[in-house]
N, C-alpha and C positions, 0 to 999 in steps of 0.2 A: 487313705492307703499310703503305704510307703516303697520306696523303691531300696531291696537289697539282695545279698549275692548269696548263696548258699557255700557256707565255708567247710560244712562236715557235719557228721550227724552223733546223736547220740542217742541210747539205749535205755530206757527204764523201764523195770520186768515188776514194779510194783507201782500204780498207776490210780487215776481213776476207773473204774471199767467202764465208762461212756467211751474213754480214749483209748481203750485196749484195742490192739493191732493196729493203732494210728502210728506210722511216720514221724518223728521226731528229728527236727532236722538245725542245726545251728546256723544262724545268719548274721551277716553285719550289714546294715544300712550302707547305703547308696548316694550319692549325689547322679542328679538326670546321666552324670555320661557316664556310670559306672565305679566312679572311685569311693574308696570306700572313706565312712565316715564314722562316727558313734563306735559303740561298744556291741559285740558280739550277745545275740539271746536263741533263746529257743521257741523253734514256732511248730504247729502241729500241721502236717502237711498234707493238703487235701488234694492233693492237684499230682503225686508221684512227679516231685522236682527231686533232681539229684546235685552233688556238690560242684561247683561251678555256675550253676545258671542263674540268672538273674531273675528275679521275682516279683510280686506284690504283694503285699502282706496284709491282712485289715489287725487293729488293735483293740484293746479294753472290750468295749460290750458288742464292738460291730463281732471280735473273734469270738463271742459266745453265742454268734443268731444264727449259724449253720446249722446244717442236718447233721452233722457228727457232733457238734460242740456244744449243742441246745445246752445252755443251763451250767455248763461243765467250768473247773475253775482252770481257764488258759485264759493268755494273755495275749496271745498271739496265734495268728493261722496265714498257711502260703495257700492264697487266691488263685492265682492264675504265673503263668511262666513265662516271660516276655520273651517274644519275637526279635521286635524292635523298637526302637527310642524315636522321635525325631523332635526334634526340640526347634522353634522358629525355621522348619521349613529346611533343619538340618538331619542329616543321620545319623545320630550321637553312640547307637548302638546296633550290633544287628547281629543276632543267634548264628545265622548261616552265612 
């Protein structure tokens, strides 16, 4: 899993229909306390995260073993929506 930010979303009205009415959402990678790092992608979002919040994302074959993406050709899916970070016992991040 990787840690990245939700930068904005995007739209596509011609799809696979495994992914139809899936969330489409654009993100760039993370470093643990937030900053950003890598090149901007699109991941299909399973978790209703909006632009701003910090993510987890699974890749390659892990983002094809869900109950929406069984089989489907995505490279990318947002997991879960972090809280918070703590890294050695530090608070590196925190939603609220």
């Amino acid at each position: 899993m990787r840690i990245a930010r939700v930068i904005g979303e995007t739209i596509a009205t011609i799809k696979n229909k495994r992914v139809h009415g899936s969330k489409l959402l654009i993100l760039r990678q993370t470093d643990h306390t937030g900053e950003a790092i890598g090149k901007p992608y699109v991941a299909v979002d399973l978790v209703d995260a909006g632009v701003g919040d910090l993510v987890l994302t699974g890749h390659g074959s892990a983002a094809r073993q869900t109950y929406l993406t069984k089989g489907c050709p995505v490279d990318a899916v947002i997991a879960a929506v972090i809280d918070h970070l703590e890294v050695d016992g530090e608070v590196v991040f925190r939603q609220f």
